[in-house]
N, C-alpha and C positions, 0 to 999 in steps of 0.2 A: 354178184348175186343180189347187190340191195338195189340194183336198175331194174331187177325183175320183180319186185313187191305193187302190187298193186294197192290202192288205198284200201280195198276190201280186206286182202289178207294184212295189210296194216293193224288194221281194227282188231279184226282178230288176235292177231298176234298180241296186240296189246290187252284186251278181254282176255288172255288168259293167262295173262301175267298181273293182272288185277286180280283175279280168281284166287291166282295160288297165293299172293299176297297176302288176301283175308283169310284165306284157310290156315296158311302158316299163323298168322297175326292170329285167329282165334284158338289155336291151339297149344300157342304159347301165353295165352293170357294178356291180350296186348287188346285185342277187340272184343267186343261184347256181344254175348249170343243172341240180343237183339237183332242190331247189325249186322251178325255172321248170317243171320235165317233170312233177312227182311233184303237184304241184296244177292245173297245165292236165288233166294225165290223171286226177284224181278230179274235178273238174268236170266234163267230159265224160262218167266213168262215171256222176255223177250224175245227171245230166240224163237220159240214155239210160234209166239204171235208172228216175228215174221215169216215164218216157213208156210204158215197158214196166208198171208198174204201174199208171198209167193206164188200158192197153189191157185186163189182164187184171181190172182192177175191170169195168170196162164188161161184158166180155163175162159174168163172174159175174152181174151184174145181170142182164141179158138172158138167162142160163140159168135164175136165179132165176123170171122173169117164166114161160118157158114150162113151167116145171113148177110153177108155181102154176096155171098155164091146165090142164094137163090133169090133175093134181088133182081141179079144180072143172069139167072140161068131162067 
């Protein structure tokens, strides 16, 4: 099973065992609710941000693609 991990689901794997870390660690009183806010909230921007760079790769590509086409058409 661990020949089949790729570095991606690595990451993740790992991001959500950092997660539950601080969540367990702030509700045991061990991290502080600074901390707890200020890295839950860049995780989430993170993520969001990349999905949103995701979408806008994609859609680049596929703008790429139709003026390649009428270029050559």
């Amino acid at each position: 099973m661990l020949n089949n991990l790729s570095s991606d689901n690595v990451k993740y794997i790992l991001t959500i065992l950092a997660v539950c870390a601080i969540i367990v660690g702030f509700f045991l009183d061990k991290i502080a609710a600074e901390v707890f806010y200020t890295t839950i909230g860049s995780i989430i921007t993170h993520f969001y941000q990349g999905n949103k760079v995701k979408e806008l790769k994609t859609e680049i590509e596929a703008q790429k693609i139709e003026l390649q086409s009428l270029k050559n058409g």
